[in-house]
PyMOL CGO cylinders between C-alpha atoms (Angstrom):
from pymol import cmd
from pymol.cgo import CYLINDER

trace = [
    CYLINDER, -62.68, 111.32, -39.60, -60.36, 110.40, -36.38, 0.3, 1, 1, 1, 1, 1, 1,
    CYLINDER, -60.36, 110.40, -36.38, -61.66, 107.87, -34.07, 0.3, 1, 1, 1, 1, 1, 1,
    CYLINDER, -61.66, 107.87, -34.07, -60.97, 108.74, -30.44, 0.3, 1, 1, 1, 1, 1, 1,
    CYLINDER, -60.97, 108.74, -30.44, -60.39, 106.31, -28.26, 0.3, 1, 1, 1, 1, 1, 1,
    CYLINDER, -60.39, 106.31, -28.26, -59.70, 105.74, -24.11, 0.3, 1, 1, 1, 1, 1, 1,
    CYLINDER, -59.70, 105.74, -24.11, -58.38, 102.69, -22.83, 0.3, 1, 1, 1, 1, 1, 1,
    CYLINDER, -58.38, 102.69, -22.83, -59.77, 101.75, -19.15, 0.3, 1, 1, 1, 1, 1, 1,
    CYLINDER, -59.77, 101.75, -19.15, -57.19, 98.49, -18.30, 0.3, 1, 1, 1, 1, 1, 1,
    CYLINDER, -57.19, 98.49, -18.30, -55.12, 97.73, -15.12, 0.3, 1, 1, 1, 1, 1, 1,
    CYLINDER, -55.12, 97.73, -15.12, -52.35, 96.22, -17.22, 0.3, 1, 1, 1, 1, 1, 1,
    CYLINDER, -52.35, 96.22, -17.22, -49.78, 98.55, -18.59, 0.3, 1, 1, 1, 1, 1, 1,
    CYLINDER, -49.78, 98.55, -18.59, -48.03, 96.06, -20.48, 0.3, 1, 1, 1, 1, 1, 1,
    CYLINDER, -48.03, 96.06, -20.48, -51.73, 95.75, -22.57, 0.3, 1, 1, 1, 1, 1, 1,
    CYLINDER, -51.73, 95.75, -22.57, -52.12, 99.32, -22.99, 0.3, 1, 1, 1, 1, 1, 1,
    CYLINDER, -52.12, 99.32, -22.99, -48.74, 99.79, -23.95, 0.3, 1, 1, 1, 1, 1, 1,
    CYLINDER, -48.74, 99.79, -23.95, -49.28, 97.24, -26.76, 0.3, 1, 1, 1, 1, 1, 1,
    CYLINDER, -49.28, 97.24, -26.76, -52.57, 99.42, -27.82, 0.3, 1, 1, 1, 1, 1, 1,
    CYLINDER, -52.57, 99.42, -27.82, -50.91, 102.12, -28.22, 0.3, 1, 1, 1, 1, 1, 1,
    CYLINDER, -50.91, 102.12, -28.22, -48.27, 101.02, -30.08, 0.3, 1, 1, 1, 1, 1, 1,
    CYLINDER, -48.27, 101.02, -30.08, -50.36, 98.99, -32.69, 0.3, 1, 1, 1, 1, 1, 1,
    CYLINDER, -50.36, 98.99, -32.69, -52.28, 102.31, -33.04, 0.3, 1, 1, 1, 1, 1, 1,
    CYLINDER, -52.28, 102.31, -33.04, -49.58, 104.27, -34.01, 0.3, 1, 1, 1, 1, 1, 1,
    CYLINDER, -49.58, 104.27, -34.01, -50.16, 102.22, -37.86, 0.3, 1, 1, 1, 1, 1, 1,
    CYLINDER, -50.16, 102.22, -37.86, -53.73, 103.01, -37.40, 0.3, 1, 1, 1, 1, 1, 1,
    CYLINDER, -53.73, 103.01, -37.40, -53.94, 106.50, -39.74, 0.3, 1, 1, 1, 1, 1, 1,
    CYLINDER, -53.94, 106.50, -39.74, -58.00, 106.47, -38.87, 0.3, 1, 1, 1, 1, 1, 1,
    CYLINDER, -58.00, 106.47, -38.87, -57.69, 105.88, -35.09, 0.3, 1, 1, 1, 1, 1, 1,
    CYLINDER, -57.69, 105.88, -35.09, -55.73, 107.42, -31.85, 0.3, 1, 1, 1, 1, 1, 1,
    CYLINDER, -55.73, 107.42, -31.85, -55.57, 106.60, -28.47, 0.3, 1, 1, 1, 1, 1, 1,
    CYLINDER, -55.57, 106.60, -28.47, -56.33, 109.96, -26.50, 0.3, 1, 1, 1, 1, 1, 1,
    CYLINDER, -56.33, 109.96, -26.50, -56.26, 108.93, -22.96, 0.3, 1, 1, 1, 1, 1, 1,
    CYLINDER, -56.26, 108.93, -22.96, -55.71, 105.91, -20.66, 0.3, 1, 1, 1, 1, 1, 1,
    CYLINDER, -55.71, 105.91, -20.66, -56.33, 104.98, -17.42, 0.3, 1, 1, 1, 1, 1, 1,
    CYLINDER, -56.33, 104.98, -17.42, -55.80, 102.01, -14.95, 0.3, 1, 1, 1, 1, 1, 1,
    CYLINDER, -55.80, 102.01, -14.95, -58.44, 103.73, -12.48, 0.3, 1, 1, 1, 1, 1, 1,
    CYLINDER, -58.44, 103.73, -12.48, -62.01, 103.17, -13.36, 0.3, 1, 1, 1, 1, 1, 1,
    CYLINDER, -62.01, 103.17, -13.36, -63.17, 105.84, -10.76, 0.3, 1, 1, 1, 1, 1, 1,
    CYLINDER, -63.17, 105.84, -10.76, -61.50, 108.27, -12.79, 0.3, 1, 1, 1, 1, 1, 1,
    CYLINDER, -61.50, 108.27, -12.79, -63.31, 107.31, -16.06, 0.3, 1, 1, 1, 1, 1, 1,
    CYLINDER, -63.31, 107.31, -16.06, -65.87, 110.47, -16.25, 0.3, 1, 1, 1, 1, 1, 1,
    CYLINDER, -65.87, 110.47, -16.25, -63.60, 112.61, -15.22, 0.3, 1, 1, 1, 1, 1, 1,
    CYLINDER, -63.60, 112.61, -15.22, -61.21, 111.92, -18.36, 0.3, 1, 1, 1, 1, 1, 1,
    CYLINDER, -61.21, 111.92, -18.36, -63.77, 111.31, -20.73, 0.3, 1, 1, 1, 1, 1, 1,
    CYLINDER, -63.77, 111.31, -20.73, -65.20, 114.51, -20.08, 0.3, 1, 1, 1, 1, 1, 1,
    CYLINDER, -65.20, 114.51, -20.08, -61.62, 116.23, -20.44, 0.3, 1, 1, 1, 1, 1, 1,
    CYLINDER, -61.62, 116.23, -20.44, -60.61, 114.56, -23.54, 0.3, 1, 1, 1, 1, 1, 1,
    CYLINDER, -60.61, 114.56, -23.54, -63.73, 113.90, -25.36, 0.3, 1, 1, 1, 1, 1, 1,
    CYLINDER, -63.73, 113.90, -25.36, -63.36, 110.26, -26.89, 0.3, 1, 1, 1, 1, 1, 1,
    CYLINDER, -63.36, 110.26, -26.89, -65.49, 109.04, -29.37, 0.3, 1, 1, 1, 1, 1, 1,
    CYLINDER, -65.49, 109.04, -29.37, -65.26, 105.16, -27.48, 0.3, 1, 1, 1, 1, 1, 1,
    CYLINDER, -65.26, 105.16, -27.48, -63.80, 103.55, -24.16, 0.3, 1, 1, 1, 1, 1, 1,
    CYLINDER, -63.80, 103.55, -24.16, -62.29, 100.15, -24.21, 0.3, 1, 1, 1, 1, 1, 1,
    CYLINDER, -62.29, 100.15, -24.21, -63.18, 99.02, -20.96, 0.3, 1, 1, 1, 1, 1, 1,
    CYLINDER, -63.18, 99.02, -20.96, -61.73, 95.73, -19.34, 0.3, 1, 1, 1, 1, 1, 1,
    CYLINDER, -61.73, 95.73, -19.34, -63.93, 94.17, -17.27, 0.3, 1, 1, 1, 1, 1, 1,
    CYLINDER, -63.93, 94.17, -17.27, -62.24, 92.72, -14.31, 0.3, 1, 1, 1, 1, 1, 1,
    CYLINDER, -62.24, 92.72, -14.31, -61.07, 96.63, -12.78, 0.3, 1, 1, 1, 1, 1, 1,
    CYLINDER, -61.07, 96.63, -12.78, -59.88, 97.06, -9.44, 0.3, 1, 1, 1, 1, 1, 1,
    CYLINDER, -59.88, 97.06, -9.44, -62.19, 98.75, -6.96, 0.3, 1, 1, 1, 1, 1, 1,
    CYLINDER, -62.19, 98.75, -6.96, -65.51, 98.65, -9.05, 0.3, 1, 1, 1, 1, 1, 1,
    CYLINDER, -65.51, 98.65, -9.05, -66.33, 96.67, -12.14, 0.3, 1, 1, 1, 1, 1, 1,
    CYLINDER, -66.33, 96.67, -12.14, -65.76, 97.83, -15.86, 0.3, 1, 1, 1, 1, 1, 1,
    CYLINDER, -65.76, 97.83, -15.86, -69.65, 96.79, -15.86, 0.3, 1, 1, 1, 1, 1, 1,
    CYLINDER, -69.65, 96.79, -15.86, -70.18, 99.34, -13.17, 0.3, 1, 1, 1, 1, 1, 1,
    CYLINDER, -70.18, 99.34, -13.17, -68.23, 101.77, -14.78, 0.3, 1, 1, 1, 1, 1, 1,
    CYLINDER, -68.23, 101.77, -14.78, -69.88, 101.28, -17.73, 0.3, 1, 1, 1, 1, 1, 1,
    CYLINDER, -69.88, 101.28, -17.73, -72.52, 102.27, -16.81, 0.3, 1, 1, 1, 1, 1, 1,
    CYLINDER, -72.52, 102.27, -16.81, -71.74, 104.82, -14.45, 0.3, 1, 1, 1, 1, 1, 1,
    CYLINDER, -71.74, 104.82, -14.45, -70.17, 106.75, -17.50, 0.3, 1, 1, 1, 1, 1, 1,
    CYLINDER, -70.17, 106.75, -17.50, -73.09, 106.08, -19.78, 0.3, 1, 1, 1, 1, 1, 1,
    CYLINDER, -73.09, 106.08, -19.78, -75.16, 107.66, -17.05, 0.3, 1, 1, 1, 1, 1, 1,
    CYLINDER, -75.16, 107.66, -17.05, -72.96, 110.91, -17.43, 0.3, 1, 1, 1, 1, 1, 1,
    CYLINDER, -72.96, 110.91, -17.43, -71.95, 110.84, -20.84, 0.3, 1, 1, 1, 1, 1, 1,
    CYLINDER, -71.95, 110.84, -20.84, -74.85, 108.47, -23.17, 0.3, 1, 1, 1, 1, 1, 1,
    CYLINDER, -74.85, 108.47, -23.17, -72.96, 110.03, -26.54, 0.3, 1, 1, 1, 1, 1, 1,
    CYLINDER, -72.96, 110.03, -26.54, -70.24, 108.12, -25.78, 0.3, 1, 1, 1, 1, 1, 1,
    CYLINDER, -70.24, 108.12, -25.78, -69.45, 104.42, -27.18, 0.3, 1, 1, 1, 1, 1, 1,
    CYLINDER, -69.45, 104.42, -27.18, -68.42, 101.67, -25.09, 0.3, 1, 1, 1, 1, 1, 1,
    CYLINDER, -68.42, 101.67, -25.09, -66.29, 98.46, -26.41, 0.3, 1, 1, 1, 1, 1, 1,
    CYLINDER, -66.29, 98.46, -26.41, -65.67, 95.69, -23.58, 0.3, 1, 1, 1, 1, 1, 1,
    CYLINDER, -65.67, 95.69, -23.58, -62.37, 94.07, -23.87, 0.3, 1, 1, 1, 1, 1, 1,
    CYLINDER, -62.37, 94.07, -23.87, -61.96, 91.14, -21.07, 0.3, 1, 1, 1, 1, 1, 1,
    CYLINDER, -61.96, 91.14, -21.07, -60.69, 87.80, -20.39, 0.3, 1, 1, 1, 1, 1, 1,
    CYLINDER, -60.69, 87.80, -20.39, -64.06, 86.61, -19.74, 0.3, 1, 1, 1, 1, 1, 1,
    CYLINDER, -64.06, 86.61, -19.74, -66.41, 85.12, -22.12, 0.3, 1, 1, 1, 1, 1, 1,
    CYLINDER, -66.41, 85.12, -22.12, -69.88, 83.79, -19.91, 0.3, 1, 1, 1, 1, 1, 1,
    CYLINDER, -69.88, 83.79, -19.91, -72.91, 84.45, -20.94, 0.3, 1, 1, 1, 1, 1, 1,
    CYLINDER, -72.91, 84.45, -20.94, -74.11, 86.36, -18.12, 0.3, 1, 1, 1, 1, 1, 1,
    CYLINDER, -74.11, 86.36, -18.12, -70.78, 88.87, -18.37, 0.3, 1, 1, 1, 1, 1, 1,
    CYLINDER, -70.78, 88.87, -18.37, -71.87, 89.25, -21.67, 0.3, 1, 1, 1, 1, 1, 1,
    CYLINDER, -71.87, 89.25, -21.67, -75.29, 90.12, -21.11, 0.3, 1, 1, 1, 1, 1, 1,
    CYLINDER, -75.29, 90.12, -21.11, -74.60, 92.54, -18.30, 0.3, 1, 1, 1, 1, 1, 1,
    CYLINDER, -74.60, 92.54, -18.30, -71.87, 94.07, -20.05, 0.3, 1, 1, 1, 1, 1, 1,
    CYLINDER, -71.87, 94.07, -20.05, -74.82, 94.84, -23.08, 0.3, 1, 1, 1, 1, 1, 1,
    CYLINDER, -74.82, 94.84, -23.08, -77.57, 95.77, -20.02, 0.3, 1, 1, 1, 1, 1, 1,
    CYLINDER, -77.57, 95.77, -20.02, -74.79, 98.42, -18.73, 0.3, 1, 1, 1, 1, 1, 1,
    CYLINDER, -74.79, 98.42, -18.73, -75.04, 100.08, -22.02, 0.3, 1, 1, 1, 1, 1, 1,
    CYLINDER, -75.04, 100.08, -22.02, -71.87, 98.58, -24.08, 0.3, 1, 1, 1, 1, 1, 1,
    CYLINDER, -71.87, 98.58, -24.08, -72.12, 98.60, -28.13, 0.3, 1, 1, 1, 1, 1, 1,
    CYLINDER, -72.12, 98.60, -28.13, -69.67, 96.10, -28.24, 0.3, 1, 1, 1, 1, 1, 1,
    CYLINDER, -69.67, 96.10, -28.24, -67.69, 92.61, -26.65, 0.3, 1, 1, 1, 1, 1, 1,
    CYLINDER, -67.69, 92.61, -26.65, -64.38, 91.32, -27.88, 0.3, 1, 1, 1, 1, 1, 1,
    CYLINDER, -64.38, 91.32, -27.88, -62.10, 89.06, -25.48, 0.3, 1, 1, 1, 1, 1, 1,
    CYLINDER, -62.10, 89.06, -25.48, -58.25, 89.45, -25.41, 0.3, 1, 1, 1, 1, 1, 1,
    CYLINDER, -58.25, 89.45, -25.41, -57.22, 86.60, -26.65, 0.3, 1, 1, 1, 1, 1, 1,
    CYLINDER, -57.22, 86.60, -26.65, -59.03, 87.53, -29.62, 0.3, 1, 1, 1, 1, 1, 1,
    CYLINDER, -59.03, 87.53, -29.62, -55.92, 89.66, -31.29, 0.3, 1, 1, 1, 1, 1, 1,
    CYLINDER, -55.92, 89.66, -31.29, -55.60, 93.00, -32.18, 0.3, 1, 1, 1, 1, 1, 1,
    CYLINDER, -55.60, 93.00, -32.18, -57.12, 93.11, -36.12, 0.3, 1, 1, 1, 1, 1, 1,
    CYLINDER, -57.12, 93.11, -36.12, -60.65, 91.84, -33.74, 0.3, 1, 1, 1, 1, 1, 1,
    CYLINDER, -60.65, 91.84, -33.74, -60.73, 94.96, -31.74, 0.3, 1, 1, 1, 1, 1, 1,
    CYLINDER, -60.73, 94.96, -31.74, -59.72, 97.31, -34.81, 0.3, 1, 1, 1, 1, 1, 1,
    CYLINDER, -59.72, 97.31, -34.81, -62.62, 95.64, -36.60, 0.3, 1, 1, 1, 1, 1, 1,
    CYLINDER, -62.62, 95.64, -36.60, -64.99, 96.43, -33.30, 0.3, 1, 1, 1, 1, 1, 1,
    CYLINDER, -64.99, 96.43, -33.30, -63.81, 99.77, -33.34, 0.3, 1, 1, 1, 1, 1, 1,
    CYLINDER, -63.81, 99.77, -33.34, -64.55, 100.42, -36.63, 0.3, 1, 1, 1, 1, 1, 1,
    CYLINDER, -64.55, 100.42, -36.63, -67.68, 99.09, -36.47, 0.3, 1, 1, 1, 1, 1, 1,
    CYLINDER, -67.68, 99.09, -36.47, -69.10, 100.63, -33.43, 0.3, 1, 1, 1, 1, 1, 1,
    CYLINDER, -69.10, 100.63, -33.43, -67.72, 104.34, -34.69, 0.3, 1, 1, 1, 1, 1, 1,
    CYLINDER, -67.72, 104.34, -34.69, -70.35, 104.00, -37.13, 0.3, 1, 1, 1, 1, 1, 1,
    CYLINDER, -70.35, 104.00, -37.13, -73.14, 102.94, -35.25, 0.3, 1, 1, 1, 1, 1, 1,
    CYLINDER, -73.14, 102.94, -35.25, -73.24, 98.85, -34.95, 0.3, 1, 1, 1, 1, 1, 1,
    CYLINDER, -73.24, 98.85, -34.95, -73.03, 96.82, -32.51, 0.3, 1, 1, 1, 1, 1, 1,
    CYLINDER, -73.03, 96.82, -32.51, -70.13, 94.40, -32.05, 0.3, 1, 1, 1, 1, 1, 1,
    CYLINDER, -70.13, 94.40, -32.05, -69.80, 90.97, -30.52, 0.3, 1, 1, 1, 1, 1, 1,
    CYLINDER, -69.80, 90.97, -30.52, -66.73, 89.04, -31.67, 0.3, 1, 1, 1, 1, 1, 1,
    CYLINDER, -66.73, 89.04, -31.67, -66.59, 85.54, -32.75, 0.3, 1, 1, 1, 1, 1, 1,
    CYLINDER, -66.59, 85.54, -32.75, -65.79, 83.60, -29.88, 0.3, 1, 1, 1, 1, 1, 1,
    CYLINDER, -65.79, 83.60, -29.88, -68.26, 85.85, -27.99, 0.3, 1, 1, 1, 1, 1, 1,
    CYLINDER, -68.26, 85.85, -27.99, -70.86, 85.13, -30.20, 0.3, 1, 1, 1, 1, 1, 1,
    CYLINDER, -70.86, 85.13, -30.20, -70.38, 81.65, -30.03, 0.3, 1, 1, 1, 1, 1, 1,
    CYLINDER, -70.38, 81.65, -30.03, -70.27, 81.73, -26.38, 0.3, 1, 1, 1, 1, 1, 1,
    CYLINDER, -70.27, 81.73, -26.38, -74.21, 83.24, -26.71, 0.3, 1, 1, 1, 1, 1, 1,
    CYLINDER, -74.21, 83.24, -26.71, -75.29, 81.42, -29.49, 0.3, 1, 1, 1, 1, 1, 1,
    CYLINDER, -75.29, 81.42, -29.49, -74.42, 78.00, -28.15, 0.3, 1, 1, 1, 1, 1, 1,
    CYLINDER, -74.42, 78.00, -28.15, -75.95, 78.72, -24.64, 0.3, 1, 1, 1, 1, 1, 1,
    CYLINDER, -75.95, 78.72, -24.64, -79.36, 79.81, -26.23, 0.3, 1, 1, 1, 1, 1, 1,
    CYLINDER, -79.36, 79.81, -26.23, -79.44, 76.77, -28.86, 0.3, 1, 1, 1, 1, 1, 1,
    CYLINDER, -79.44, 76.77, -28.86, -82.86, 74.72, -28.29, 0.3, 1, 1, 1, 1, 1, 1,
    CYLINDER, -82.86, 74.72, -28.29, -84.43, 77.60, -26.23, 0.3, 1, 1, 1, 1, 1, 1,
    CYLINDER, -84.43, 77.60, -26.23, -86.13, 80.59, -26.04, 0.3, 1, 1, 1, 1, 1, 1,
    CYLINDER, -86.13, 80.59, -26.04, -86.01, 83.01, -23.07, 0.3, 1, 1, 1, 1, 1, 1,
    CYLINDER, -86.01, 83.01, -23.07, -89.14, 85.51, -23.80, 0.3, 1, 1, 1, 1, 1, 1,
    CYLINDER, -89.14, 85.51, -23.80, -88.35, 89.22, -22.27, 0.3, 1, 1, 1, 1, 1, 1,
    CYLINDER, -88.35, 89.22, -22.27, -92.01, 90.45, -22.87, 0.3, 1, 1, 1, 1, 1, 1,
    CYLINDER, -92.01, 90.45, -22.87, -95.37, 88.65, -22.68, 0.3, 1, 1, 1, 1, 1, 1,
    CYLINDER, -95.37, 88.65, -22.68, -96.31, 86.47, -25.41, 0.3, 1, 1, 1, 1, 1, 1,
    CYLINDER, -96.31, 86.47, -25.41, -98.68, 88.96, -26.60, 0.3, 1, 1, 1, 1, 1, 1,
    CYLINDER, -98.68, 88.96, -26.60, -95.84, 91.21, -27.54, 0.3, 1, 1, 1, 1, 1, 1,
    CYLINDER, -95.84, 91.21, -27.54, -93.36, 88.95, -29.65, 0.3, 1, 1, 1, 1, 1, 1,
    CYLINDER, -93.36, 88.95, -29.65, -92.44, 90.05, -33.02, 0.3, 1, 1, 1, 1, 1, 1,
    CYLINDER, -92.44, 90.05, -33.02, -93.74, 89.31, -36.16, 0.3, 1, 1, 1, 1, 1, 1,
    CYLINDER, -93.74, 89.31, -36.16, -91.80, 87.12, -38.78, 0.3, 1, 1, 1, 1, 1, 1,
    CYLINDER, -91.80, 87.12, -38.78, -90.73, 90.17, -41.27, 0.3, 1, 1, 1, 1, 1, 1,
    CYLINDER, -90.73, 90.17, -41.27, -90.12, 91.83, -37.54, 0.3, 1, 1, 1, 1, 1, 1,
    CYLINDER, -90.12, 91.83, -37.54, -88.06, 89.43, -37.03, 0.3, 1, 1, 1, 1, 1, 1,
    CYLINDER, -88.06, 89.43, -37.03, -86.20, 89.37, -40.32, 0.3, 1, 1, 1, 1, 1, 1,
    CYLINDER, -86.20, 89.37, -40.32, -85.56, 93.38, -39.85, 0.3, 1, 1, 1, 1, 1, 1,
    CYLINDER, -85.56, 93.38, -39.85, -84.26, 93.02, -36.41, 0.3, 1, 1, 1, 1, 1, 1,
    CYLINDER, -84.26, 93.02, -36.41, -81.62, 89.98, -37.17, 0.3, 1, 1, 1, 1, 1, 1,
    CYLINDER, -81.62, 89.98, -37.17, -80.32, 92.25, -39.86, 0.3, 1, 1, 1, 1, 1, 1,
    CYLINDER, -80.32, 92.25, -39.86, -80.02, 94.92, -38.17, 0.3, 1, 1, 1, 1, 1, 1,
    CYLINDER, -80.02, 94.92, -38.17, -78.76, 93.83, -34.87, 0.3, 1, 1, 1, 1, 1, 1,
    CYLINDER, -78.76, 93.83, -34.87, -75.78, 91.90, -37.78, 0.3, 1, 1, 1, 1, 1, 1,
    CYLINDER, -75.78, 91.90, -37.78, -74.80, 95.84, -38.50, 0.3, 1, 1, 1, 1, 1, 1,
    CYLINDER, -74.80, 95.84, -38.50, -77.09, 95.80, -41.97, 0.3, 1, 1, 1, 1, 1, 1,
    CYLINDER, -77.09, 95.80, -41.97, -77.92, 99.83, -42.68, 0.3, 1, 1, 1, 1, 1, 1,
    CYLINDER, -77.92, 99.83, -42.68, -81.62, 99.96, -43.64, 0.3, 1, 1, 1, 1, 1, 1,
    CYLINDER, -81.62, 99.96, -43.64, -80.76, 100.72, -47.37, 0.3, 1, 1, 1, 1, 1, 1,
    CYLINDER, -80.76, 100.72, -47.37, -78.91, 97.26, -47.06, 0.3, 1, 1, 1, 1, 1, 1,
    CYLINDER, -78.91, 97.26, -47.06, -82.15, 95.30, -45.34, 0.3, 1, 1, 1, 1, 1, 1,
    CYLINDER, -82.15, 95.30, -45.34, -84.50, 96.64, -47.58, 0.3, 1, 1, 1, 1, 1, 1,
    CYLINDER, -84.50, 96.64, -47.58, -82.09, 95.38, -50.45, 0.3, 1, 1, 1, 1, 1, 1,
    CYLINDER, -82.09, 95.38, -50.45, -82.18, 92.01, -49.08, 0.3, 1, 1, 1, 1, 1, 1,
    CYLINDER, -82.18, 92.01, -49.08, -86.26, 91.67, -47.82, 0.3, 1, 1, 1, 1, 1, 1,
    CYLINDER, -86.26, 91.67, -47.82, -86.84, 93.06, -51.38, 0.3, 1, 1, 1, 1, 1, 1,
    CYLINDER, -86.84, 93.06, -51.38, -89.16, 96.19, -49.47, 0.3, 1, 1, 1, 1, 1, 1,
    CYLINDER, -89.16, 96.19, -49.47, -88.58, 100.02, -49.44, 0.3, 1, 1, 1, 1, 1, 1,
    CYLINDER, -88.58, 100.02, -49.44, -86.67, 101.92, -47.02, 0.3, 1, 1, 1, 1, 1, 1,
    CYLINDER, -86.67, 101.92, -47.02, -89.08, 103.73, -45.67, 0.3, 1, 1, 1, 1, 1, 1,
    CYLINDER, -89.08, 103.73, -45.67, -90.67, 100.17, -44.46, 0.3, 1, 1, 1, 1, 1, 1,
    CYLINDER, -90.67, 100.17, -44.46, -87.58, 99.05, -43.28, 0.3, 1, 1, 1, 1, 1, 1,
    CYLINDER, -87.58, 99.05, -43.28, -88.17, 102.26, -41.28, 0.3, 1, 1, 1, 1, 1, 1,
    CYLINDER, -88.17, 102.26, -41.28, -91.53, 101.72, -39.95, 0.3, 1, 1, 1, 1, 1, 1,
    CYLINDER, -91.53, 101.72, -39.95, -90.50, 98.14, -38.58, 0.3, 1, 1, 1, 1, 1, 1,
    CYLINDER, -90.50, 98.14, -38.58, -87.35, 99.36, -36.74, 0.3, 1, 1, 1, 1, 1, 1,
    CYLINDER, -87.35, 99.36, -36.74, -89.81, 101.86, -35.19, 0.3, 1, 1, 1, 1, 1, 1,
    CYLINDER, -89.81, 101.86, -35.19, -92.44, 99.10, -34.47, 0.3, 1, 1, 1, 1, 1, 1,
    CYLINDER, -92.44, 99.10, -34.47, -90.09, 97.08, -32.84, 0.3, 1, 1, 1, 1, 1, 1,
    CYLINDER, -90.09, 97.08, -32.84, -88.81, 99.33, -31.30, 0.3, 1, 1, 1, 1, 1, 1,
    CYLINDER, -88.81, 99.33, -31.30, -92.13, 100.49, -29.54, 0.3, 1, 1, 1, 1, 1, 1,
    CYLINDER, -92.13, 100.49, -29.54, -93.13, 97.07, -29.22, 0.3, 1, 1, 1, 1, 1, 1,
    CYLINDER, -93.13, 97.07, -29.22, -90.53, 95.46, -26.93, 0.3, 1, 1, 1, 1, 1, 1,
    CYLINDER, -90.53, 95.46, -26.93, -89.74, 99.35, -25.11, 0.3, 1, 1, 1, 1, 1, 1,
    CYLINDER, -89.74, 99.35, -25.11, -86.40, 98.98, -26.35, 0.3, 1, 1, 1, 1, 1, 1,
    CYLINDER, -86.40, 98.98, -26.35, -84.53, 102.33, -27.66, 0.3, 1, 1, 1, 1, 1, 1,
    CYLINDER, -84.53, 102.33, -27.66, -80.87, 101.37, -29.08, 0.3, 1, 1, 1, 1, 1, 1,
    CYLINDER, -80.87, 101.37, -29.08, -79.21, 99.04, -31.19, 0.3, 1, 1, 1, 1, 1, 1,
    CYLINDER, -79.21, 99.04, -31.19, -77.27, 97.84, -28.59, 0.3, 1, 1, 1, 1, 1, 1,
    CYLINDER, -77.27, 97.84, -28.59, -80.45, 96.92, -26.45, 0.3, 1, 1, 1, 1, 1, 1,
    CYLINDER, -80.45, 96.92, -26.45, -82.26, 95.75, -29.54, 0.3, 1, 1, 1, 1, 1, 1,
    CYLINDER, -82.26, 95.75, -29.54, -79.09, 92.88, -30.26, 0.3, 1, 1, 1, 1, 1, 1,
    CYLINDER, -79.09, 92.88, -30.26, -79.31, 91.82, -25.98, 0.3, 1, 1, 1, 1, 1, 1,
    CYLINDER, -79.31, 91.82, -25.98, -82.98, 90.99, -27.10, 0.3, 1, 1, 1, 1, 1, 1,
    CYLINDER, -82.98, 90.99, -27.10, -82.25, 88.82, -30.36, 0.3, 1, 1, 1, 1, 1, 1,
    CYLINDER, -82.25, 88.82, -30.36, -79.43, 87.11, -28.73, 0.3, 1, 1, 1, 1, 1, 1,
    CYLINDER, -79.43, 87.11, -28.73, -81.78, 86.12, -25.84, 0.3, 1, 1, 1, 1, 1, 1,
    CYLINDER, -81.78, 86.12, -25.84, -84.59, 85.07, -28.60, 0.3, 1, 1, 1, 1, 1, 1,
    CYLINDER, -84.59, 85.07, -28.60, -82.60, 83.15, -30.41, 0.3, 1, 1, 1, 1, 1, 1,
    CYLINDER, -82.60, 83.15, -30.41, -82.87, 85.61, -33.21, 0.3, 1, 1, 1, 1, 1, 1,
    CYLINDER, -82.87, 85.61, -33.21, -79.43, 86.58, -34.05, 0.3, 1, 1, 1, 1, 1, 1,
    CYLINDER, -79.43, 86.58, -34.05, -76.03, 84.89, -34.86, 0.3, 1, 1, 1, 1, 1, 1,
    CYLINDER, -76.03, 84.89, -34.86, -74.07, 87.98, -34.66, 0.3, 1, 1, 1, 1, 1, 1,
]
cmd.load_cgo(trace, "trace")
């Protein structure tokens, strides 16, 4: 199956270098771009992409902004950030707006195919230098979202690092040595538990736990 993609990015010498590195891609074209972010919704609705790559820094209002302004509109679609910027608190805002994935520029072009790829199927991506960033920032502490009372068990927690790593539950059970079907049940437990309903929401929470290294 085709991925679709639409590129949101004021710099035309970037998107012309996406679109020419896609023409190699056999799995993956580039079905509309746009240097306007207000006219994101608009386009997405008229050419139907399966994901956005949105830059971050956009003229006029935020890729954040626009993020989630599309995501409002559209919630089947998949959003990949692409940006210079690599803070923690982008990062996390970028993930609170509704994105399924992070990759920085400078982080070359097999990096975003990779993200692409990854988020078509339903996993969240964060790319190396990105995860870093995160990882290295919540080393030595523990930020709780929820009251104490409401913090995850330790197989809980085993299920949610592998998931929120892109692990399928076939693969997690596989691993933990338990059934599917329980794999299941504690994705659903979490899930209720911390009032959390993707897996993109699900990975903001482990990073900010400490749980993750994705």
């Amino acid at each position: 199956m085709t991925i679709r993609l639409m590129l949101v990015d004021d710099h035309k010498i970037l998107r012309d270098a996406l679109r020419s590195v896609l023409e190699h891609e056999g799995d993956i074209v580039l079905v509309a771009e746009t240097d306007d972010p207000t006219k994101v919704i608009e386009l997405a609705r008229q050419k139907r992409p399966d994901i956005v790559i949105m830059d971050i820094g956009l003229p006029q209002i935020s890729g954040i902004q626009a993020t989630r302004l599309l995501l409002q509109a559209q919630p089947e679609i998949k959003v990949l950030a692409l940006s210079t910027f690599s803070e923690r608190r982008i990062i996390l805002e970028m993930l609170d707006a509704g994105a399924s994935g992070y990759v920085v520029k400078s982080a070359g072009q097999d990096e975003l195919l990779r993200a692409v790829r990854a988020i078509s199927i339903g996993r969240t991506y964060l790319c190396p230098e990105v995860s870093a960033v995160v990882i290295n920032t919540m080393r030595g502490r523990k930020i709780s979202d929820k009251p104490q009372g409401e913090q995850l068990g330790r197989r809980e927690r085993e299920v949610l690092k592998l998931l929120t790593e892109g692990h399928t539950s076939p693969e997690i059970a596989g691993t933990l040595h338990i059934a599917t079907s329980t794999v299941e049940v504690h994705r659903r437990n979490i899930m209720a538990k911390l009032d959390l309903h993707s897996v993109a929401e699900l990975t903001k929470y482990a990073i900010r736990q400490g749980i993750t290294s994705t």
